[in-house]
Backbone bond lengths (Angstrom), bond angles and torsions (degrees), N, CA, C in turn:
res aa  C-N    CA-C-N  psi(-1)  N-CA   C-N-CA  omega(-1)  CA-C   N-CA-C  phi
1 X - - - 1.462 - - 1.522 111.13 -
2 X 1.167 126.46 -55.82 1.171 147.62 -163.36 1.690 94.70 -63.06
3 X 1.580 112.49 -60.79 1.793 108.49 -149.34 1.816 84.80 -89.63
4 X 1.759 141.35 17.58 0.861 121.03 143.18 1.702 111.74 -92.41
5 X 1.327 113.27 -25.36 1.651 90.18 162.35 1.251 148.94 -75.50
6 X 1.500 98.64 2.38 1.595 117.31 -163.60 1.727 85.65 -98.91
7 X 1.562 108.52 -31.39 1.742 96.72 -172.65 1.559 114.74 -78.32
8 X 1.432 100.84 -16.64 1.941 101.78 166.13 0.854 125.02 -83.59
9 X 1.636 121.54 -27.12 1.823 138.76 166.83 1.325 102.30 -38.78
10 X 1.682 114.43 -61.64 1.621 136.69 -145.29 1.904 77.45 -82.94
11 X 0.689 133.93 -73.56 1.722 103.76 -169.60 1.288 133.25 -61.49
12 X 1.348 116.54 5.48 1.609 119.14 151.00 1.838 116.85 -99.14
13 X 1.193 107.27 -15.26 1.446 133.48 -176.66 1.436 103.38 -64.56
14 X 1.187 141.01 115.85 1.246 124.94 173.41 1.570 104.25 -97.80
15 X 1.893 118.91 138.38 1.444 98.29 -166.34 1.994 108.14 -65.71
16 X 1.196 95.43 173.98 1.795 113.13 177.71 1.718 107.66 58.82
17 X 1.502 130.53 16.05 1.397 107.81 -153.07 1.418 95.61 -164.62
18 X 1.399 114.53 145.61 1.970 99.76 145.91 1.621 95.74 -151.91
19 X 1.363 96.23 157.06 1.279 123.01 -172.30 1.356 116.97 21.62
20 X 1.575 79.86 66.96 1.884 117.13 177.18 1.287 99.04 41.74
21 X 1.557 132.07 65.08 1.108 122.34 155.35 1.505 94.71 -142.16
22 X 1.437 107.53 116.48 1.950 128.60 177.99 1.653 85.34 -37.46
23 X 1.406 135.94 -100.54 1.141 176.11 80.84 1.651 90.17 105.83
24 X 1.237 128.87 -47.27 1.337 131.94 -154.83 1.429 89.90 -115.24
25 X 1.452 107.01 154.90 1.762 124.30 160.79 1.789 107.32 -158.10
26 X 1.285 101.20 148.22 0.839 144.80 176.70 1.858 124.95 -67.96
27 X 1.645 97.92 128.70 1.752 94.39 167.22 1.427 99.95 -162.56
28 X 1.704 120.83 -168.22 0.984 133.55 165.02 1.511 107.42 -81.40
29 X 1.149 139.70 -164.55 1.279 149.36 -173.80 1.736 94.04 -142.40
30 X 1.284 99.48 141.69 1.797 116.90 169.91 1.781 104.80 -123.43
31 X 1.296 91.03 176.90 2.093 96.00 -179.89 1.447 93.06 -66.00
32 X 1.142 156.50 -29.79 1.134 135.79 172.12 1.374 141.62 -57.81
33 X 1.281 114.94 -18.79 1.492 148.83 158.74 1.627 116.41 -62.55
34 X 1.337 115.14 -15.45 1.751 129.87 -146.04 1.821 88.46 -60.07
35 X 1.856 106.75 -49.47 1.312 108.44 -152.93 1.560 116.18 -67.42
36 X 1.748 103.04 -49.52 1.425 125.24 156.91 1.769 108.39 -31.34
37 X 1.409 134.09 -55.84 1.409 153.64 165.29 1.543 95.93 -31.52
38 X 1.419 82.26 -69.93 2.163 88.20 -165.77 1.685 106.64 -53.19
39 X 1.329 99.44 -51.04 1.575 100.50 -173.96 1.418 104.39 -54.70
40 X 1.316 154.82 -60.90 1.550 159.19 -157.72 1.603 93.88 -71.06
41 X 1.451 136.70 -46.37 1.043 123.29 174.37 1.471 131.28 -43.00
42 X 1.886 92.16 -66.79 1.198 92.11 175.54 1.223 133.32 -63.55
43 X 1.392 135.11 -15.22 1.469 160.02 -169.91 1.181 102.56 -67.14
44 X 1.291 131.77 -35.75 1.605 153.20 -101.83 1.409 82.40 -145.05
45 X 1.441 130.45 -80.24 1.513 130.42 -161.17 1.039 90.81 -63.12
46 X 1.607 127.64 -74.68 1.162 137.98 174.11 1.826 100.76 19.65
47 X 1.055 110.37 -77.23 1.314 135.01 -149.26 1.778 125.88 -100.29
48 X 1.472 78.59 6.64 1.543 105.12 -176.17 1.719 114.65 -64.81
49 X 1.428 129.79 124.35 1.852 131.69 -154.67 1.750 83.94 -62.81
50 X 1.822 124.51 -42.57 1.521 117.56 -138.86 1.790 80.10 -145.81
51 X 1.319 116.31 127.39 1.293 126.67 -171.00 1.552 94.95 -86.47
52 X 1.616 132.50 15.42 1.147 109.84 -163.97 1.983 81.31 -119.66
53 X 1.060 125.91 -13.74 1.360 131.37 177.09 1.944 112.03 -49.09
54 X 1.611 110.46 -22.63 1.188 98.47 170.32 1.821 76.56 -175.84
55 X 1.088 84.65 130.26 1.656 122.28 160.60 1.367 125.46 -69.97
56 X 1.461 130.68 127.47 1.854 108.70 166.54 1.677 94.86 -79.23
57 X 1.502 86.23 155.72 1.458 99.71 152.57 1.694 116.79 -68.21
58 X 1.369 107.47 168.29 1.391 122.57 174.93 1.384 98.48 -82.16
59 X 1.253 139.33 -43.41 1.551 118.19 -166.38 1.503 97.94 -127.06
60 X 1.325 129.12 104.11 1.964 123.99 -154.73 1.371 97.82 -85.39
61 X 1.391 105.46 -28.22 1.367 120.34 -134.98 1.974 86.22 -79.33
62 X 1.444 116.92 -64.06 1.172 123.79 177.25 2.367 112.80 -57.10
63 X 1.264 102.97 -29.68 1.598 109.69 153.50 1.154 118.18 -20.85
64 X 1.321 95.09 -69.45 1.562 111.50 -130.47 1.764 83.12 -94.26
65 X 1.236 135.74 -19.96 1.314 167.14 -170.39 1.912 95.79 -63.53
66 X 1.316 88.51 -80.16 1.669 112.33 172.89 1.338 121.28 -24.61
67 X 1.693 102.44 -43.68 1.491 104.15 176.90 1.517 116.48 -132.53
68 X 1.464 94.29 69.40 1.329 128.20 175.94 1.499 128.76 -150.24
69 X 1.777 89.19 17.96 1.568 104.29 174.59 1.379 118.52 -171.70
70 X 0.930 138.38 -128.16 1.469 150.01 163.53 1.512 117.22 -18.36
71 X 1.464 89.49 -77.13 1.283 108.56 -165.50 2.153 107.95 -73.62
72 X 1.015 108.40 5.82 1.624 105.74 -164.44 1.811 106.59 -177.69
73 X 1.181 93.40 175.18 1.702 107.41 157.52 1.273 123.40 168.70
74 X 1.218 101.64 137.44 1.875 117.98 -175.92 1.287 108.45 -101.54
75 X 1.575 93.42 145.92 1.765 119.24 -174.28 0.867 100.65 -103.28
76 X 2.041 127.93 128.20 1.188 111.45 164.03 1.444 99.98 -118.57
77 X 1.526 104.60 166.25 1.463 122.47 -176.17 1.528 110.96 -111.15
78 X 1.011 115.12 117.25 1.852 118.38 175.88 1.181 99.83 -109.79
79 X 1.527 89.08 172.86 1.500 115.34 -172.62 1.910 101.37 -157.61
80 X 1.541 115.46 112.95 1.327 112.76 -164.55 1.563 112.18 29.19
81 X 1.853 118.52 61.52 1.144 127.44 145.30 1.849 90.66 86.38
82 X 0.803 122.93 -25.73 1.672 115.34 -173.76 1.720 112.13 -97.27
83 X 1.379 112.36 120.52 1.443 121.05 -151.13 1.669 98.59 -68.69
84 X 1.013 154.89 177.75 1.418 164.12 -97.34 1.074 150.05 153.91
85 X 1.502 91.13 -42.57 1.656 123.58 167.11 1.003 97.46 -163.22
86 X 1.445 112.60 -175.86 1.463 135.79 147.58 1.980 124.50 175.00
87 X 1.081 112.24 133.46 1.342 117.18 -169.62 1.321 114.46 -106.38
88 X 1.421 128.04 139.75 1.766 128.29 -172.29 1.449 102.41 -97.56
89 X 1.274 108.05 175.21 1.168 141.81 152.14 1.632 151.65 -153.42
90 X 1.462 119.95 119.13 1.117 111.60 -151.95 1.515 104.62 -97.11
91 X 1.324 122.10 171.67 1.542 141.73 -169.94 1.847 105.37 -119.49
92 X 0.801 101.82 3.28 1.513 88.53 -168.26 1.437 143.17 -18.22
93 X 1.534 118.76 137.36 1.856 109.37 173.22 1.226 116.56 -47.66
94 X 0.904 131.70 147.92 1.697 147.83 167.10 1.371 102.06 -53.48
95 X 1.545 123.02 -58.43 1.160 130.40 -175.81 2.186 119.62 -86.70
96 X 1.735 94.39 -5.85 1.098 86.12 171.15 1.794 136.67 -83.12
97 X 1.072 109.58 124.72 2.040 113.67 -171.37 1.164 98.56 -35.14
98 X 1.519 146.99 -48.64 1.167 126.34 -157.40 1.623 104.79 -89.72
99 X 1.659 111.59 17.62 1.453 97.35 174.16 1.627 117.36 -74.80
100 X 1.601 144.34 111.00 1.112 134.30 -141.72 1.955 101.85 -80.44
101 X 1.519 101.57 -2.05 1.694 106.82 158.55 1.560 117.56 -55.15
102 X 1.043 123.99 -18.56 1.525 134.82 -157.97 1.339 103.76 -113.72
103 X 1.315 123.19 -18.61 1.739 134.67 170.18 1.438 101.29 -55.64
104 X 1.578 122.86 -76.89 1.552 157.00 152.78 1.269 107.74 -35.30
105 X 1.344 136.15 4.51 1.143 116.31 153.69 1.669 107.50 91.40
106 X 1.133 128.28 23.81 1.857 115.70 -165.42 1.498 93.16 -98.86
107 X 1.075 135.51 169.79 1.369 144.87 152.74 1.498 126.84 -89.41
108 X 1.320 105.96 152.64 1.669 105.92 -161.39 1.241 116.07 -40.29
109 X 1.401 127.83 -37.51 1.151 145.06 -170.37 1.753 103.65 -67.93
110 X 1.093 119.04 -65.90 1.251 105.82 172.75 1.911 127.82 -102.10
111 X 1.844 87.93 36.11 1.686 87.13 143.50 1.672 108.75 -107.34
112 X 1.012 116.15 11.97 1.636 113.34 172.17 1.574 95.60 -69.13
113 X 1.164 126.55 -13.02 1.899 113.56 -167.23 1.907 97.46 -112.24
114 X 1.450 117.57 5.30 1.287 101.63 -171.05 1.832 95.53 -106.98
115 X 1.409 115.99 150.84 1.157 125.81 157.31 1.209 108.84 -137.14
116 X 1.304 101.74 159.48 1.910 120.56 -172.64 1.679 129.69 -94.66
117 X 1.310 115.33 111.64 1.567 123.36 -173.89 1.555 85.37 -59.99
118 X 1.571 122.84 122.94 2.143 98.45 176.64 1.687 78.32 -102.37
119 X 0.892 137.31 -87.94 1.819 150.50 -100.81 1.811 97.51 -149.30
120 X 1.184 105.01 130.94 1.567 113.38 160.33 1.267 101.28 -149.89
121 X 1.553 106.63 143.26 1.505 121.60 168.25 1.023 135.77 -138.63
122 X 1.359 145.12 125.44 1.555 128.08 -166.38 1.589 84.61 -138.27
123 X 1.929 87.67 133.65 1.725 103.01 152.98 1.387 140.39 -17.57
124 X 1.086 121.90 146.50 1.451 96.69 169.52 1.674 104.37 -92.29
125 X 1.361 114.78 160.47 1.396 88.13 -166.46 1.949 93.45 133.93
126 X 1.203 81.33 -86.66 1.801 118.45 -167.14 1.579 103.02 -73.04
127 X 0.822 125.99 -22.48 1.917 124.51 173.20 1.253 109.71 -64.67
128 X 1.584 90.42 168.70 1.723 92.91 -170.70 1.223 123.39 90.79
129 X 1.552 128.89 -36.02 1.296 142.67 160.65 1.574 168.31 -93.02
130 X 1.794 81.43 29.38 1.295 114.68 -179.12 1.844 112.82 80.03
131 X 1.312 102.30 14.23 1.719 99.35 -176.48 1.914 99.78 -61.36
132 X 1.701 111.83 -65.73 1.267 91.36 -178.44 1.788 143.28 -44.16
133 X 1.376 89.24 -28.75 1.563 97.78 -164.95 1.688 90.59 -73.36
134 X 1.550 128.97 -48.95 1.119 124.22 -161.18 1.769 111.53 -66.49
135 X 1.443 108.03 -33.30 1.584 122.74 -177.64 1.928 92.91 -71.98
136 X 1.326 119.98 -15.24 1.488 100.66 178.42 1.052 116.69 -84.82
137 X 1.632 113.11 -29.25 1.744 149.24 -177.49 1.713 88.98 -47.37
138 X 1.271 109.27 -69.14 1.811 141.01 -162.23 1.515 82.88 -49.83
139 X 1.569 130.21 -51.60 1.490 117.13 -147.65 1.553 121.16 -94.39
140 X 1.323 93.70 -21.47 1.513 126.41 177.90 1.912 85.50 -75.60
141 X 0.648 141.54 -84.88 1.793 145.19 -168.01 1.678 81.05 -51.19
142 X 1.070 156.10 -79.69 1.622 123.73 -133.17 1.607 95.05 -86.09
143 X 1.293 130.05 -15.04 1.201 136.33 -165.61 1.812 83.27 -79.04
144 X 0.876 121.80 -73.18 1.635 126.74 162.91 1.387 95.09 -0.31
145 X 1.431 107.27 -98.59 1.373 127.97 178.38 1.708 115.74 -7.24
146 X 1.214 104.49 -60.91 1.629 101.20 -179.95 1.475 113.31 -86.15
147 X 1.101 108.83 37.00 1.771 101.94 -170.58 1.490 135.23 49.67
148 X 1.190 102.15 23.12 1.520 127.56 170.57 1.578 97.93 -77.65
149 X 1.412 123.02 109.06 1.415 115.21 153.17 1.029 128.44 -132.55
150 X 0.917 102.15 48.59 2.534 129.68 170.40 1.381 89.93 -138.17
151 X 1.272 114.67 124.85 1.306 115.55 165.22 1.778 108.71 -130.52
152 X 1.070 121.91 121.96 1.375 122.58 -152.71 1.539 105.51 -117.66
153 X 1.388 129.51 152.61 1.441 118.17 156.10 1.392 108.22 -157.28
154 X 1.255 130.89 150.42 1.027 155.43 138.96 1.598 146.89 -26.62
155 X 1.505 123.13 106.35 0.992 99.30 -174.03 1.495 109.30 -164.61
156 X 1.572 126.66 170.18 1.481 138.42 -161.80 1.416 95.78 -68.23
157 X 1.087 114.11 137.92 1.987 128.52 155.44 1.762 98.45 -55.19
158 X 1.133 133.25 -14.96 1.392 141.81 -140.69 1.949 101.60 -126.88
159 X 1.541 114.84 -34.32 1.225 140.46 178.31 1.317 120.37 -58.66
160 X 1.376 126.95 18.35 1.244 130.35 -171.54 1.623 126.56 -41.50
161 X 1.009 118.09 -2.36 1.278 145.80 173.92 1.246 114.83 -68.80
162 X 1.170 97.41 -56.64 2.072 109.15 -161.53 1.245 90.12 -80.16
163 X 1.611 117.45 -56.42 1.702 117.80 -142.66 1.589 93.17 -75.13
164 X 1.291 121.41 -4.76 1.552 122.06 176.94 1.356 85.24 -66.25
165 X 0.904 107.75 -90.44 2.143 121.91 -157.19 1.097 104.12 -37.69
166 X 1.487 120.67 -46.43 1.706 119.06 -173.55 1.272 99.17 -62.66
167 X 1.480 143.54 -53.64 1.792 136.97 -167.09 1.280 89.78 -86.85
168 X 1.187 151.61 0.50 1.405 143.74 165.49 1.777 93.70 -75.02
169 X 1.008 130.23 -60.22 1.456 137.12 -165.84 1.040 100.71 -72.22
170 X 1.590 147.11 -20.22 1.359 130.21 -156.46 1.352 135.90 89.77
171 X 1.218 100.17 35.30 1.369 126.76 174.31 1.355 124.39 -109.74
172 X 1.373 146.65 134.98 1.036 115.32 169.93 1.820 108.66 -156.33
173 X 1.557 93.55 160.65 1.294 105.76 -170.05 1.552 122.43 -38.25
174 X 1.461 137.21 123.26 1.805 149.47 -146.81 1.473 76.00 -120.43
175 X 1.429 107.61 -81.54 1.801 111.39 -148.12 1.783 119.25 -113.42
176 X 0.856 105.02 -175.01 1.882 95.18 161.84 1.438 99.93 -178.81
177 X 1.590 136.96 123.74 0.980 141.80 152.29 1.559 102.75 -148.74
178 X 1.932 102.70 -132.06 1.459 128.80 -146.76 1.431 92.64 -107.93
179 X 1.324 152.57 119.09 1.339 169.07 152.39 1.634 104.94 -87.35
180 X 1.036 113.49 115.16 2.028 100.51 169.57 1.193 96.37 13.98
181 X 1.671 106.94 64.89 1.851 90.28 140.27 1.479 110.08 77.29
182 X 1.544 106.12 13.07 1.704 89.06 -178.53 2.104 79.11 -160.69
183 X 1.830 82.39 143.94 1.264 100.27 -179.90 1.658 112.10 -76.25
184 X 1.355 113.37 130.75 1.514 107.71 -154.67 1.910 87.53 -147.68
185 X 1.980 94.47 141.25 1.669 112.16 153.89 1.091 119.50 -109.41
186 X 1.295 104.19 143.67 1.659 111.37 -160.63 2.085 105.03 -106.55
187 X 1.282 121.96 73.22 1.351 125.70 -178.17 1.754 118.47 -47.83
188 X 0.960 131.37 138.12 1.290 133.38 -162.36 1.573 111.14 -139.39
189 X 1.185 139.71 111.00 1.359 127.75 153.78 2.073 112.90 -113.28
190 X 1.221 97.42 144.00 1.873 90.00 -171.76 1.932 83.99 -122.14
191 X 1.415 95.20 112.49 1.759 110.17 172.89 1.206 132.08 -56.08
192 X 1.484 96.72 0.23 1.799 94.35 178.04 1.715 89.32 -123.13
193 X 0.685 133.31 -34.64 1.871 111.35 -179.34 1.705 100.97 -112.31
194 X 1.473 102.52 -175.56 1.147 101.33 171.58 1.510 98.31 -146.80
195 X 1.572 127.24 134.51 0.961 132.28 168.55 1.541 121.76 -35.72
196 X 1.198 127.61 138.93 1.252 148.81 167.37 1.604 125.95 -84.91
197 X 0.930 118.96 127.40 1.633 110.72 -176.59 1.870 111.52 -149.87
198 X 1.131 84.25 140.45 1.701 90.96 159.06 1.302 134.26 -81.00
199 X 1.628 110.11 85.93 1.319 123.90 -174.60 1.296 137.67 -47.22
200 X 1.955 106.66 -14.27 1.143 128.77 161.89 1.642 134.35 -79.63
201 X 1.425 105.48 -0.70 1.497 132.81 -149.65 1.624 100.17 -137.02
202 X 1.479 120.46 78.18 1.304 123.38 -143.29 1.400 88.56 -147.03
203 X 1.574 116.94 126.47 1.594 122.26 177.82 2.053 94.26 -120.27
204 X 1.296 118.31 120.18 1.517 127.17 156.48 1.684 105.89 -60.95
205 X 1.135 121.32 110.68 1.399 116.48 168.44 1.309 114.22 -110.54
206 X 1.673 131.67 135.91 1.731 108.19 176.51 1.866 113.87 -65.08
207 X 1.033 147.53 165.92 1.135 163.47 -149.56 1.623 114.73 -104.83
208 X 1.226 107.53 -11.44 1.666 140.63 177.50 1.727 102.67 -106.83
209 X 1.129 123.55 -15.63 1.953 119.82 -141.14 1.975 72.90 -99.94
210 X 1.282 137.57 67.35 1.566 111.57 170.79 1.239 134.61 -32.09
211 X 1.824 99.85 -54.82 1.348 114.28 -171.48 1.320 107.98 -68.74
212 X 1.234 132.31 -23.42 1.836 151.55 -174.06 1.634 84.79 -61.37
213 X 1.375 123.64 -57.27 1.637 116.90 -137.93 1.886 84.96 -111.31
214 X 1.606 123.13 -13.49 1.112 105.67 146.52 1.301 147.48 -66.76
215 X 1.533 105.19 -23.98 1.595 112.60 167.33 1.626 121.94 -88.09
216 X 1.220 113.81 4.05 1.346 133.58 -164.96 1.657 95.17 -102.94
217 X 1.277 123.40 -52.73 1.180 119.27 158.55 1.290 136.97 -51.00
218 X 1.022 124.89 -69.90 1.467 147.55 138.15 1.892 107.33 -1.47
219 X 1.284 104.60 -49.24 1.715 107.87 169.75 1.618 108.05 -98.27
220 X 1.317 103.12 28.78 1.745 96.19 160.52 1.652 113.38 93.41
221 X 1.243 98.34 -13.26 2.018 97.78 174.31 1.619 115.14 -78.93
222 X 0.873 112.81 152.38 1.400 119.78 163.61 1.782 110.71 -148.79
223 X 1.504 104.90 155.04 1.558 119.47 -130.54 1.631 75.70 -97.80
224 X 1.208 100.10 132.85 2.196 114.14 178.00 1.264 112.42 -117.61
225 X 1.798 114.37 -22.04 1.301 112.71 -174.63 1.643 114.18 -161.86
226 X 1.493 109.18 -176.29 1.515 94.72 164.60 1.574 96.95 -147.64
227 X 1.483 107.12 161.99 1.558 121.84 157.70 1.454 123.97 -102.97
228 X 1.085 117.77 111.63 1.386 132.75 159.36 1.629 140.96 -52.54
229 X 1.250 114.14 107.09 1.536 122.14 173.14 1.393 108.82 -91.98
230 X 1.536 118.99 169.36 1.714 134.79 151.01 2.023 93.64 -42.91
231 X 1.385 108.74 -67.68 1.779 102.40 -167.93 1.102 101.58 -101.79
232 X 1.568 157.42 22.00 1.137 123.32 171.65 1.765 93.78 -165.60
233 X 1.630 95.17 172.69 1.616 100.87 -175.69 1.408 94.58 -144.97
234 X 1.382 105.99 131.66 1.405 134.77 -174.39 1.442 109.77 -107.60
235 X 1.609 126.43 125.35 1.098 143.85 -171.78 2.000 121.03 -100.03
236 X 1.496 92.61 109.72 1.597 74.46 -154.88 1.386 97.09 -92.16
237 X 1.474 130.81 144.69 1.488 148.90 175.24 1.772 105.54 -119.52
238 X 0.832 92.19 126.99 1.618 131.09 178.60 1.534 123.42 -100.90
239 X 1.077 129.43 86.20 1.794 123.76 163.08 1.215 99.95 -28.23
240 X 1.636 102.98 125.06 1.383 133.84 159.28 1.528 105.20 -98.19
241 X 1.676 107.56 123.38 1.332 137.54 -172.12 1.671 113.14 -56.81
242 X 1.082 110.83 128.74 1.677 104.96 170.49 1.714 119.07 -33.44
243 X 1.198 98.52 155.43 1.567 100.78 166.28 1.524 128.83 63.22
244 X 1.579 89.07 22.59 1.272 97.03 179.97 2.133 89.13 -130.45
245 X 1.333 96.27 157.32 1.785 118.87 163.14 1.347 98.10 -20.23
246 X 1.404 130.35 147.12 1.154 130.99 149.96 1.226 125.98 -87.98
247 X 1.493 111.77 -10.91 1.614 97.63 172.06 2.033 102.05 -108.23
């Protein structure tokens, strides 16, 4: 399992370097890594502006577990041996509820092709320098690898951070509601097509407005970008063209 994920890693991996920085390299993570893991986490929430930007899980311990084998796997990024970042990835059952294919409506059959962006984190320190976007680059290619081609993730109305990088990469907003109790966007990119839209057919929604970017969906838009103020961030949705996928 492992030395086929390390051989899909190593072709987005450039040797001695990642995301053009000499200084840092790249791997998977094993149970030996768990503590190094815990420490960057907690460091990480710790310090978080809006406690609603990422949630713990209820059981971390089995989490962090998940994507450290079978079912997933996380990339970590060092720097003189001390980890930095690192971004997951999940495998999910076709038939399992928490596959976020089954949120959106797909059928069993084609949640066998979706896998899940869960968790990324980078130091403080280390931002600013393309670590996330490149660790999404990294996840999108091994997600490839297993015939995963929906790769989906999750994230805060409040998270302005993530949902940047994710519509920076080519992802873009499918769904938006209630997740356990917490208002949640559901990011979507599918690796073999790319959504179509009418670029002329463009609704500004605020990034807070749910029900705004729920009815916006609901009539066929899905969210490609945003505009930026001093106080606020505007989510732009675009009509998606007939005859194409709905998600």
């Amino acid at each position: 399992m492992y030395s086929t994920q390390y051989s899909m890693l190593a072709t987005q991996m450039p040797v001695g370097g990642f995301a053009g920085r000499s200084e840092l390299h790249s791997r998977l993570l094993l149970r030996d890594d768990l503590p190094a893991l815990n420490v960057l986490r907690d460091e990480v929430l710790a310090a978080l502006p809006d406690p609603d930007c990422y949630v713990r899980e209820s059981d971390e311990h089995t989490f962090l577990l998940q994507h450290l084998g079978a079912h997933g796997a996380t990339i970590g990024v060092f720097h003189e041996g001390g980890l930095v970042a690192y971004a997951m990835l999940a495998l999910p059952h076709p038939e399992d509820p928490a596959n976020l294919g089954a949120v959106i409506g797909l059928p069993p059959r084609d949640r066998m092709e979706v896998a899940h962006l869960t968790s990324c984190m980078v130091r403080e320190g280390w931002r600013g320098i393309g670590l996330q976007r490149a660790l999404l680059a990294a996840r999108l290619a091994l997600a490839r690898g297993y015939g995963r081609n929906v790769c989906m993730g999750m994230v805060s109305l409040r998270n302005h951070s993530s949902r940047h990088n994710m519509l920076r990469s080519g992802m873009h907003i499918a769904w938006a509601g209630d997740i356990d109790g917490l208002q949640r966007q559901l990011t979507l990119i599918d690796m073999r097509r790319r959504p179509i839209v009418a670029t002329s057919d463009e609704r500004l929604i605020g990034s807070d407005n749910l029900s705004g970017q729920q009815q916006a969906l609901a009539a066929g838009y899905i969210g490609v970008g945003e505009q930026r103020s001093l106080r606020e961030v505007h989510l732009r949705f675009q009509r998606r063209l007939p005859g194409h996928l709905p998600f």
